[in-house]
N, C-alpha and C positions, 0 to 999 in steps of 0.2 A: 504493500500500500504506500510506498515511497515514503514512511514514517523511520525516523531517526530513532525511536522506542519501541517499533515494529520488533517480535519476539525472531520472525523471520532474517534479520541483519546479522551479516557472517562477519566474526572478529577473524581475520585472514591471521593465522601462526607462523612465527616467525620460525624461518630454517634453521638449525643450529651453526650456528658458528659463521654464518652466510650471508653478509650485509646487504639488506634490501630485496633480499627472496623470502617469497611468504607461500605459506599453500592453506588449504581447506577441504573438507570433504562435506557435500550437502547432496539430497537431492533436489533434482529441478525440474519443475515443470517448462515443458521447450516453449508456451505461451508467456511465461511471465519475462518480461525482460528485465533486468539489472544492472547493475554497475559498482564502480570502486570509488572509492574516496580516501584521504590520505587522515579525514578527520569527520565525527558524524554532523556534519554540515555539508550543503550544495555550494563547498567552494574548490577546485581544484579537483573535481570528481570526474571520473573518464572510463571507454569503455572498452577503451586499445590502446595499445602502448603501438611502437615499430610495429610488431610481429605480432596477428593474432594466431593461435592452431587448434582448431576442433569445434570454433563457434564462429558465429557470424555476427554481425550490429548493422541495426536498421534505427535512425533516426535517434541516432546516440545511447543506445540500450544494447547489451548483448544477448545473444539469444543460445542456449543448446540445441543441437538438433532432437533428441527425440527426450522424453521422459524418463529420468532414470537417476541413478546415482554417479556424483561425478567428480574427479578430483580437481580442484584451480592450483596453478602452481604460475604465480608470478614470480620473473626472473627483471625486477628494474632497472637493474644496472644495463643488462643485455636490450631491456625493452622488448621482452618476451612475455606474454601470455597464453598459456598452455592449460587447456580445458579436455578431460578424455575422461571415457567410466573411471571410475575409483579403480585404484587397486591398494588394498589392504590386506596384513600379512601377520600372520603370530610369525615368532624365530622365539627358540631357545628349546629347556629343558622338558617341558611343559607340553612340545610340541613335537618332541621326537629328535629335535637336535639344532642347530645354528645356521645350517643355509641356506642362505636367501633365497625370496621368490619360492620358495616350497611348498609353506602351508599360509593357502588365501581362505581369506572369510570371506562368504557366500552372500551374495545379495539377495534379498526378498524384502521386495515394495521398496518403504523407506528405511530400514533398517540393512546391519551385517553382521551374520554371527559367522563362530566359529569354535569348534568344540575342544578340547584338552585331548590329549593321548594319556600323558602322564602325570606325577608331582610336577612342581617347581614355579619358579618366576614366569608371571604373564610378564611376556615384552609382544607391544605391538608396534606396528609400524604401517605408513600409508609411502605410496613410491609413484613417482609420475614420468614418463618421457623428457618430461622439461625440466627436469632436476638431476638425470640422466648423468649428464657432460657435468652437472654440480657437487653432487653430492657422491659420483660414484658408488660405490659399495660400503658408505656409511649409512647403512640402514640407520643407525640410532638420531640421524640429524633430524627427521622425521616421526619421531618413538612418542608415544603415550600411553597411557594407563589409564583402566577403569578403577576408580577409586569411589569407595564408599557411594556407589549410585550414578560418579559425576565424573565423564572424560576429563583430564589431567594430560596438559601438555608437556611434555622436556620442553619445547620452544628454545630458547637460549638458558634454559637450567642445566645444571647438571644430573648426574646418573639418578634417576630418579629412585625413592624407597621402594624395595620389594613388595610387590603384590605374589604372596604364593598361592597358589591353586591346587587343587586337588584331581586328580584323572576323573575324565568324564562330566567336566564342568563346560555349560555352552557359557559362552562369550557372547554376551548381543550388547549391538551400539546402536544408537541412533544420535547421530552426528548433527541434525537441525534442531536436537534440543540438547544437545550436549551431553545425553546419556549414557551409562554403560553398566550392566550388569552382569555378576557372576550366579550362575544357577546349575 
């Protein structure tokens, strides 16, 4: 609804360690169009930077192509905007072991779970094309936690405190209200 109080307005997370790269994960309806701003005010607000990749802007609003869940991953410095389905990942003990891109949490509707194998540390992480060439193989610049109900970013913190899990715990998020539960 173009409201600054709007429950729908994405705080975009900052990359670790990555001046001026931010990402987010929401779902989006491909009708509602959007935008960024660098503060919650209509000053300095835009809907492309240089490079847009996976969406389009029609009369200063950006649009996804079709309904679904999606990751943004602004790259400022480059003036890079990279929009594509999410992708989100457990890694560690919890999951069977530490390599990357192995074990993805499953999309349905607006939500993404993603089940335990074993004991140990939930570590999650979300990963974009456009963050690629940035982050490399530093899954953790990217890493959060479901903590007591409520997704929990590293953002520019450090290693964040152990969430340990128990085998055969689902993992479900929903990212547009900033939730996350263990069950």
């Amino acid at each position: 609804n173009w409201n600054w109080s709007d429950a729908g307005i994405a705080e975009m997370i900052p990359v670790n360690g990555k001046e001026g790269e931010f990402w987010c994960v929401r779902y989006f309806n491909a009708e509602n169009g959007f935008k960024w701003a660098p503060q919650k005010e209509w000053k300095n607000d835009f809907s492309e930077l240089k490079e847009k990749i996976g969406y389009t802007t029609k009369d200063g609003n950006a649009f996804v192509p079709a309904n679904g869940m999606y990751i943004v991953y602004i790259n400022y410095p480059k003036g890079i905007i990279t929009i594509e389905p999410a992708t989100v990942y457990g890694i560690g003990n919890c999951f069977g072991g530490w390599e990357t891109a192995k074990y993805p949490l499953t999309v349905s509707g607006t939500k993404m779970t993603i089940t335990t194998t074993a004991v140990g540390d939930l570590r999650l992480y979300a990963m974009s094309t456009g963050a690629t060439a940035s982050v490399g193989g530093d899954w953790w610049r990217m890493e959060f936690v479901p903590r007591a109900g409520v997704i929990e970013y590293r953002a520019n913190g450090g290693d964040q405190a152990a969430v340990n899990v128990a085998a055969g715990k689902t993992v479900t998020l929903d990212f547009n209200v900033g939730t996350g539960t263990i069950q």
